[in-house]
N, C-alpha and C positions, 0 to 999 in steps of 0.2 A: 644280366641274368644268364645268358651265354657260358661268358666267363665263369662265371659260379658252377654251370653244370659242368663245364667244362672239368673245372679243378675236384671238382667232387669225384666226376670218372677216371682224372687221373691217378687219385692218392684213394680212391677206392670208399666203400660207405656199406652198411648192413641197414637190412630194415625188421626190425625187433619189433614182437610181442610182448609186453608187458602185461601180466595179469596178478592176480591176487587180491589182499583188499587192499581198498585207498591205493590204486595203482596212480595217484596225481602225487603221493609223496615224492615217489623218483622223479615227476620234472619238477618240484621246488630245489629237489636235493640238485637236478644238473644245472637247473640256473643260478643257484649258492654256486657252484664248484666251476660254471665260466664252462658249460659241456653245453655244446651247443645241439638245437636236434631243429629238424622241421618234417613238412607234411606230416603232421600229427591227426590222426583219426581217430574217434571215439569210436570201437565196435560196440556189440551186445554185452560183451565181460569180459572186456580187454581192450588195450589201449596201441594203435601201430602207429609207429615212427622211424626215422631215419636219424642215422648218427655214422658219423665218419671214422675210420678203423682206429684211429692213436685215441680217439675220444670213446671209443668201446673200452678199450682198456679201463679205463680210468672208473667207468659206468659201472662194470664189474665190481669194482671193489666199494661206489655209494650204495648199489643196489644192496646189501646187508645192513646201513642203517634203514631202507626201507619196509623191507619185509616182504618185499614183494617178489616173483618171479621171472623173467628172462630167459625170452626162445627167438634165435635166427627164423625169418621166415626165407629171407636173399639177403644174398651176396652180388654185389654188383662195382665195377669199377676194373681198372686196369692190373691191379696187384692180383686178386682171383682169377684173372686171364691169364696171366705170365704166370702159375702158379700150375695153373690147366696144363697147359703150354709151356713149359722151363725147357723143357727137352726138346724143343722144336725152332732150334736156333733160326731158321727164317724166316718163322714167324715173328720172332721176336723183335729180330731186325727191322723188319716190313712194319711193324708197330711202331717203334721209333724212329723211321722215317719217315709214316705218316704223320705223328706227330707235331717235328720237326717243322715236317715241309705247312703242317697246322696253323705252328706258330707264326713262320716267316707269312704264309698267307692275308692273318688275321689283322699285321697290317696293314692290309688295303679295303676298299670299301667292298662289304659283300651284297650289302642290302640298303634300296631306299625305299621312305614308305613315306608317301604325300598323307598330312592330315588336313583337313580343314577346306578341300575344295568340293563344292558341288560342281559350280558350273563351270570350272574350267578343268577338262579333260586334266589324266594322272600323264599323259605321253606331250600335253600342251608343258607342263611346270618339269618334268623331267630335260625335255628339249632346253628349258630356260639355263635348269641348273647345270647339263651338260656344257654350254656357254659358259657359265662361269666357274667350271674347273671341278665340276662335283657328278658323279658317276662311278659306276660300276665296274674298279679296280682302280681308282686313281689312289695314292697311298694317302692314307688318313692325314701325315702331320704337315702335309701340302695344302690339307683345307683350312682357311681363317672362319671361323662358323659367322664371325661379326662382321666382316667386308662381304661375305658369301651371301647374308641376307640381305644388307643393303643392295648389291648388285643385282638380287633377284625380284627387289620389291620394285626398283627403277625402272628394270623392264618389261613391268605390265602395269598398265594402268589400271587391272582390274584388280589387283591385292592391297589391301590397307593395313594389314599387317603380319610379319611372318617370322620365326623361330629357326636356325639351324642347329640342330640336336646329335650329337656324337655318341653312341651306346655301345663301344666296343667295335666292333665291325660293320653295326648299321648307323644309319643317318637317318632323321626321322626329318622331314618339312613341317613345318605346323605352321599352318594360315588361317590366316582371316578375311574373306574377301570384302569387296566397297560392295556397302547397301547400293540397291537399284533406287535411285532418287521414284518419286512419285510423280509419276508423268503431269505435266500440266495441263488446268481446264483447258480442252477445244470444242466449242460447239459443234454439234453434226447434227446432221437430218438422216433419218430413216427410209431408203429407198429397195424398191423389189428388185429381188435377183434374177425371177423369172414370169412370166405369163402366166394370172394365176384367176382363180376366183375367189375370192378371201368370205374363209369359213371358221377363223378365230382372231378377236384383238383386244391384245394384252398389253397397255403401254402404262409403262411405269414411272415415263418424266418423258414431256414432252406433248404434242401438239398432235391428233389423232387427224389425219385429212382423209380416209375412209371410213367404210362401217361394215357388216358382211353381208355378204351375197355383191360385193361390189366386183368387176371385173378391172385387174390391172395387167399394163404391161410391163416388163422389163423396165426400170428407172426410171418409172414411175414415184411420188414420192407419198410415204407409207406414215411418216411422223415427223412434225416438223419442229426444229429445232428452235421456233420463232415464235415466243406467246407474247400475247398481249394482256398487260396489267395496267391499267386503267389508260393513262394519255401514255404511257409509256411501254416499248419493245424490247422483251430480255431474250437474250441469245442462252440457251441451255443443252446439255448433252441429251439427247434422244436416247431412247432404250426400252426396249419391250418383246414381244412376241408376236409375230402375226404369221397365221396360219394358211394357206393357201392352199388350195386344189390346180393341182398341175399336170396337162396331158405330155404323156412324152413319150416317142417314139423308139424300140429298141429293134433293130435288126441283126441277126448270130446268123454266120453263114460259115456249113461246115464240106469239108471236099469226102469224096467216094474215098480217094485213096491218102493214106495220110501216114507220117514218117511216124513211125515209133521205138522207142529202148528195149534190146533183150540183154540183161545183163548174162555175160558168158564165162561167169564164175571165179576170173584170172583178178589177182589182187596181188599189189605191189607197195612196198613202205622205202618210205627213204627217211632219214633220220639226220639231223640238224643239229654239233652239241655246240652252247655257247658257254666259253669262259672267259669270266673277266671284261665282258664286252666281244670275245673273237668267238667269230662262226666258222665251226669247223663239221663242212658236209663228209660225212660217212658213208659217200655214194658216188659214183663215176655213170657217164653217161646223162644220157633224158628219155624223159618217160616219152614213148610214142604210142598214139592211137587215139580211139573214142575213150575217155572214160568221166565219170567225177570226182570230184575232191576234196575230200574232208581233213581237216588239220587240227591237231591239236597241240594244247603244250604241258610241259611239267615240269617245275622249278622242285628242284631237290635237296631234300631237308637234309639236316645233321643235329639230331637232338631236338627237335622239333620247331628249328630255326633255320632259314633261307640261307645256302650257300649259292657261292656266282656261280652255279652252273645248270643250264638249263636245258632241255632235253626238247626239241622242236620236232612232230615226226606230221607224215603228211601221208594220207594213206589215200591209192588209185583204185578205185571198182571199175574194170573195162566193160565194155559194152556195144555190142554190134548196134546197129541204124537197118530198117528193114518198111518195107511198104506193106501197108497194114490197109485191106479193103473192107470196106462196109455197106449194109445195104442203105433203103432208107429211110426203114422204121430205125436203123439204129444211127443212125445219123441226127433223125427227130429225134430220141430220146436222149445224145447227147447235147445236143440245142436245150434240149428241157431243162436238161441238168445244169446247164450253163446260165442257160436265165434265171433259175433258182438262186445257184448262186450269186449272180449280179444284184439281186433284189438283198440278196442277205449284205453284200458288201457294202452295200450303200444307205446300206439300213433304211428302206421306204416304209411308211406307217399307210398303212388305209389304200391298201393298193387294189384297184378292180382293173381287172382286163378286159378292153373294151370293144377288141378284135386279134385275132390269130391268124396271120395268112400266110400260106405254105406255098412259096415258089420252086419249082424243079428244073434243075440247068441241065448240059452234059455233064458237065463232072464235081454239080456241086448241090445240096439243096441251103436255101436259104429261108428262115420262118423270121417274118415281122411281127412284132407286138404293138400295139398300142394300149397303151395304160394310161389310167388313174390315177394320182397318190396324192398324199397331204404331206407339203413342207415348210418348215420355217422359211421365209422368204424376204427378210429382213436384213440388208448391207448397211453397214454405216457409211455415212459420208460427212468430211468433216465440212462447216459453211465456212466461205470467203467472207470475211465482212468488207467492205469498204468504209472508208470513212469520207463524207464528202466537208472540203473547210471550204 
């Protein structure tokens, strides 16, 4: 597709209005006559498409078996340019040496696009392919696409099948990864994660050995993987829900005086260009001081298709480090906010506080909590069997 917009912007294209009645007679009449048109759109009372200039001519003279009308809406393409531009011998030049240097570019490889991988990273299958000779400028009639797969399917054991596809300037990977087999039965048993007093039990397969209001500790065991069916003992996988009431202790201790960020306005960019694979920094020296670091990237189009060259820039916010005093009511209210957050992070359901105690140092306060909560407290564990002969 490339190649085609390509060749259309060389030899130039219009994009015409066709109106009148029965404006479909003119595309029966340009597909009898081998006139080729595309991006065709139906408007309200008019019909637009695109046709390339040798084939406008031609258009001109069916367009009176059809009866219909004919109006330029654009002009686009290289002959309109140089037309603009005749008089401007270096540009014209500069046009045909871009061109040129175009064509010798196109080929080597511009672009590669991995299909078909979920779970193995695009920078895992790129690393592979770079191994076997496929990359970003290597010249296209150096790659075999038929050795290039098989070399690439060998060395992973995760791919069960895969495609090397040639598009002009891009390579496309197309895989298939190995299904994840279905793990095999292991018996476990249901043990607690923490010190709790169980106040829900949900089991869905398996051997219940509490009941609630019971008090367990740590590996303790919660559902057992071991039933009995009449004279005989089936080993089965445990699973369910059990709910526990858990006290747990948090202490946040924050200081009087404490480092903080003023950023002080000064911003610096360094810029990264890569072609073809080569990184070329656009910058001398190193960045010195406090600051942080945000990086972005931007791979740049030509006709709304990936050329090798990519634009790496990394942008520095500086910032002074300064000693920040507080009292300590606002010391407490950071603690608060702190615990707030810890409860949010860890997501606790049913949480009551069950004590708040405020110690004061020389140079620090510290608040302990003791809480409440309700947690699933359920680990698996797989059972040993022994067999005794």
């Amino acid at each position: 597709m490339f190649l085609i917009n390509l060749y259309r912007q060389l030899f130039g294209f219009v994009i015409l209005k066709i109106y009148g009645e029965f404006p479909q007679r003119l595309l029966n009449l340009c597909a009898k006559n081998h006139i080729t048109t595309w991006n065709l759109h139906k408007r309200q009372n008019y019909i637009e498409l695109c046709v390339m200039i040798r084939d406008f001519k031609r258009l001109r003279k069916v367009r009176a078996e059809s009866g219909v009308k004919i109006k330029i809406l654009k002009k686009c393409g290289l002959p309109f340019v140089l037309t603009k531009y005749k008089l401007r011998i270096g540009v014209v030049l500069g046009l045909a040496v871009f061109f040129v240097t175009l064509k010798l570019l196109s080929c080597f490889v511009w672009e590669i696009d991995v299909v078909g991988a979920k779970n193995i990273s695009k920078d895992e299958i790129l690393g592979i392919c770079k191994k076997h000779g496929i990359y970003v400028g290597q010249y296209i009639k150096n790659i075999d696409t038929v050795i290039s797969k098989d070399e690439i399917l060998l060395d992973s054991d995760k791919l069960a099948w895969g495609a090397v596809n040639i598009e002009g300037s891009k390579i496309t990977i197309n895989l298939t990864e190995v299904k994840s087999e279905t793990p095999e039965f292991s018996p476990s048993n249901i043990i607690a994660t923490d010190d709790a007093v169980i106040k829900k039990v949900k089991v869905l397969s398996g051997n219940p050995q509490i009941t609630i209001g019971d008090a367990v500790q740590k590996g303790d065991l919660l559902i057992s993987g071991t039933v009995d069916i009449g004279d005989k003992v089936n080993f089965i996988k445990s699973s369910g829900e059990i709910l526990g009431e858990i006290e747990t202790k948090i202490a946040i201790t924050k200081t009087y005086i404490q480092q903080r960020k003023r950023y002080t306005g000064l911003v610096k960019q360094k810029y990264v260009v890569e072609f073809f694979g080569l990184k070329l920094p656009l910058f001398l020296g190193e960045i010195k001081g406090e600051f942080t670091e945000t990086y972005s990237k931007n791979q740049i189009k030509f006709l709304n298709h990936n050329i090798p060259i990519t634009v790496y820039k990394k942008k520095y916010d500086f910032y002074e480090v300064y000693d920040a005093k507080f009292t300590k009511s606002e010391l407490i209210e950071q603690i608060e906010s702190e615990f707030e957050k810890k409860i949010k992070e860890e997501n606790l359901q049913e949480i009551m506080v069950m004590s708040r105690e405020i110690y004061t140092f020389d140079d620090s306060v510290t608040v302990e909590y003791v809480i409440k909560h309700i947690k699933n407290i359920c680990r698996e564990e797989n059972l040993i069997i022994t067999t005794l002969n």
